[in-house]
N, C-alpha and C positions, 0 to 999 in steps of 0.2 A: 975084316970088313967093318967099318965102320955106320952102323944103321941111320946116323943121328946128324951121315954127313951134310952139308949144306955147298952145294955147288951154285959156278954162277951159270945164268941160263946160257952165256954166250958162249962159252967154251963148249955147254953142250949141243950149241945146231954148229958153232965154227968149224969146218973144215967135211961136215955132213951137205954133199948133195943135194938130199931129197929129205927131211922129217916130214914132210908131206902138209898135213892140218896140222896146227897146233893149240892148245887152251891152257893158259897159266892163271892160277889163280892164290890171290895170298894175300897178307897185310904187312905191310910200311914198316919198316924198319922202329919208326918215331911209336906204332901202334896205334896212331890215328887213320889210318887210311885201311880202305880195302883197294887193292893195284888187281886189275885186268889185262889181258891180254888173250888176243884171236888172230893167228896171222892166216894166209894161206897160200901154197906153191903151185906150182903147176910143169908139167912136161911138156903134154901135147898144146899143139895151137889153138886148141877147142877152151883145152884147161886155163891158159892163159890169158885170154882174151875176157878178163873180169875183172872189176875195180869193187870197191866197197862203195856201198851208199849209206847216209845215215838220213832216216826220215824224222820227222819235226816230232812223233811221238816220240823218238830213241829206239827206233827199232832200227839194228845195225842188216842190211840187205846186200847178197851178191849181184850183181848186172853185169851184163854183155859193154864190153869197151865200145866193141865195133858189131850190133846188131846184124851186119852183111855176113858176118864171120859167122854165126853160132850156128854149130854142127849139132848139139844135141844138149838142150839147155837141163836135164831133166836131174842129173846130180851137182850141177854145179852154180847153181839160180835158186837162191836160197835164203830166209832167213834166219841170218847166225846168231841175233839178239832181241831178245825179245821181254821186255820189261813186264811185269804181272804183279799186282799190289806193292808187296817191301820183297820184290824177288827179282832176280838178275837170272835169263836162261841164254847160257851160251854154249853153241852146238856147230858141227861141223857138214848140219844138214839139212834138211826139211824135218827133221823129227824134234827142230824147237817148237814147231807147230803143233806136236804131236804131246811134247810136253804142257806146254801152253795150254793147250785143250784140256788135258788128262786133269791138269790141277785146277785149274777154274773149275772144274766137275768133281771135285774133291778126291784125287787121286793122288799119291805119292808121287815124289820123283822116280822113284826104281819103278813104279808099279804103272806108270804112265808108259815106259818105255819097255815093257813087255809086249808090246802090240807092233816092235820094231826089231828087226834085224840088221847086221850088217849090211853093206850095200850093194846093188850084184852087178859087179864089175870085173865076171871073172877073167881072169886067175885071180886079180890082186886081193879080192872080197875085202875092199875098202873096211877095215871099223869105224861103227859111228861114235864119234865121241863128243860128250853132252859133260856142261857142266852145271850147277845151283848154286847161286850164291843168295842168300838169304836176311837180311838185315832184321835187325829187332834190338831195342835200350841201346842205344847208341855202339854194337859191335855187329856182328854177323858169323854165320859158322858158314859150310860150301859143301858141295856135294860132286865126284866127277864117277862119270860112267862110261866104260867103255863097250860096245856091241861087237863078236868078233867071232868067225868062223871057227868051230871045234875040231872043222877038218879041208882037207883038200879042193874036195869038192863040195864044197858050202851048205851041206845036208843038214847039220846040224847047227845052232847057236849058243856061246856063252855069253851070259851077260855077269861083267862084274861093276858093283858098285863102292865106292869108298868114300864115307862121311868124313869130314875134317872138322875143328877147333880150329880156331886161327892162333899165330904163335907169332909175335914181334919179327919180323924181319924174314920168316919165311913163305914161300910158295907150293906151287906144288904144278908139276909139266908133264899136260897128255899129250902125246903128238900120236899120226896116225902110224906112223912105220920107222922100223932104225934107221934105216938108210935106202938107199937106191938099190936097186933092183930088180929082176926080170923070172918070176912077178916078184913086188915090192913085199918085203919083209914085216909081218905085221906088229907094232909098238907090244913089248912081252915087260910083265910085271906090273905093281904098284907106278904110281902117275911119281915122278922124280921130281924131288926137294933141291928146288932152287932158291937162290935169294934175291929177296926183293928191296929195294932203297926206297928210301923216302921222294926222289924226285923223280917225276913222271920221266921229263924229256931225257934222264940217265935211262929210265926203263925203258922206253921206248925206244932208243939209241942202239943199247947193246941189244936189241931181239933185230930190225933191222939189219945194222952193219953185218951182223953177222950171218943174216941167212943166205945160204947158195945167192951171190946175184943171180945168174941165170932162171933160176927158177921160181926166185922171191916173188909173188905178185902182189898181196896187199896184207896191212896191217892194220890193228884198232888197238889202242891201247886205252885205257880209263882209270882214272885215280876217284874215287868217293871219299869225299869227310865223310866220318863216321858220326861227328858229333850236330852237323848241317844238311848232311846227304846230299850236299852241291857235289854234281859230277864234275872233275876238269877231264877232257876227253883229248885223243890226239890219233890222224887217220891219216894213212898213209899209201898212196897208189903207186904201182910204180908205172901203170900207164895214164897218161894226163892228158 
C-alpha cells in the first residue's frame, strides 16, 4: 500500500451511491491557491428538498427549496460556512456555529468541538464533520474533524482531529459514510488524499459529474489567491 498515494476525488464518489456530506480541502496544483469544496446528498424527500444560499457576508447556508415541504428542518438548515477573522469554517452541521463561537471566545478548533457530538439520527448516528482552514503570510495550514459514534447504540463519542500543511497539488476528502446502506456505513480512517488542479471549473466539474445524480443535491466549490485573498467561488443547486 502505497501511503503517499494521490487519488482523483472523481473516481472516488464515481460509481458510490450515497458518500453522504462531503469537505475537501487543499492547495492548487500552481501552489497559489487554497481550493474548497462542500457538497451535499440526500435520500429522503425531507433530505432533498435543500439548495445552498450564499449571504452577502460569505456565510455559505442550507434552505428549504420548497418551504411547504419541510418535515423536520432541525439537521438539515444549517450553516456550512462561516468566515471568522483570516479563517474559513466548513462543517456539515450547526456545530459551524459552535465553532464559530468557541474561537471568537478564544477556544481551539478540537477544543470548541468538545461540547458536540455526532448527530442522533439513529441507527445511522450521522458524523459531524468540520473543517479549518486558516490563512496567514500569504499561505494557510487546515484542520478536519470528524465526530462519530464508538458504538451501536450511540452511548459513547470519538472525536478525531487531523492538522494538515498544505502540499502543491494535494487535498485531503471527509465525507460522512462509504457508501449506501441500511444503516449507512460510518466514513472509517484518515480524511483521503485527493488531488487538486489549478482550475476551479475542472474542480468543480469532476466533484459534480460524478456524484450519484439521484442523490446529488448541492455543491460550493471556492478557489482563494493566497497572495490577494480574492475568492473566486462556484454554487451549484440541483433544484432551481
Amino acid at each position: 500500500m502505497n501511503v503517499y498515494e494521490i487519488n482523483q476525488i472523481g473516481e472516488r464518489i464515481r460509481d458510490n451511491a450515497y458518500v453522504g456530506r462531503g469537505i475537501v480541502v487543499g492547495k492548487s496544483k500552481d501552489g497559489k491557491k487554497a481550493m474548497i469544496a462542500y457538497f451535499i446528498m440526500g435520500r429522503s424527500e425531507n433530505s432533498r428538498n435543500r439548495v445552498f444560499i450564499e449571504k452577502e457576508d460569505g456565510t455559505l447556508i442550507t434552505a428549504p427549496f420548497d418551504e411547504s415541504k419541510v418535515e423536520d428542518p432541525s439537521l438539515i438548515i444549517y450553516n456550512a460556512i462561516r468566515k471568522l477573522d483570516n479563517k474559513l469554517i466548513v462543517t456539515n452541521g450547526d456545530q459551524t456555529d459552535t465553532v464559530y463561537e468557541g474561537m471568537k471566545a478564544g477556544k481551539s478548533f478540537s477544543d470548541s468541538l468538545k461540547a458536540r457530538r455526532f448527530e442522533p439520527d439513529h441507527p445511522n448516528l450521522t458524523p459531524r464533520i468540520s473543517a479549518l482552514i486558516t490563512f496567514a503570510e500569504g499561505d494557510f495550514e487546515y484542520s478536519m474533524s470528524i465526530l462519530k459514534s464508538a458504538d451501536p447504540a450511540g452511548d459513547r463519542c470519538n472525536r478525531y482531529t487531523f492538522d494538515f500543511e498544505p502540499i502543491d497539488g494535494l487535498g485531503h476528502f471527509l465525507h460522512t459514510y462509504v457508501c449506501d446502506g441500511n444503516p449507512l456505513p460510518t466514513f472509517q480512517g484518515e480524511p483521503e488524499r485527493v488531488a487538486i488542479p489549478d482550475d476551479l471549473d475542472a474542480f468543480t466539474s469532476e466533484i459534480w459529474n460524478n456524484l450519484n445524480e439521484s442523490n446529488k443535491i448541492s455543491l460550493f466549490t471556492a478557489s482563494i489567491d493566497l497572495s490577494t485573498g480574492i475568492a473566486d467561488k462556484r454554487l451549484i443547486n440541483k433544484n432551481k
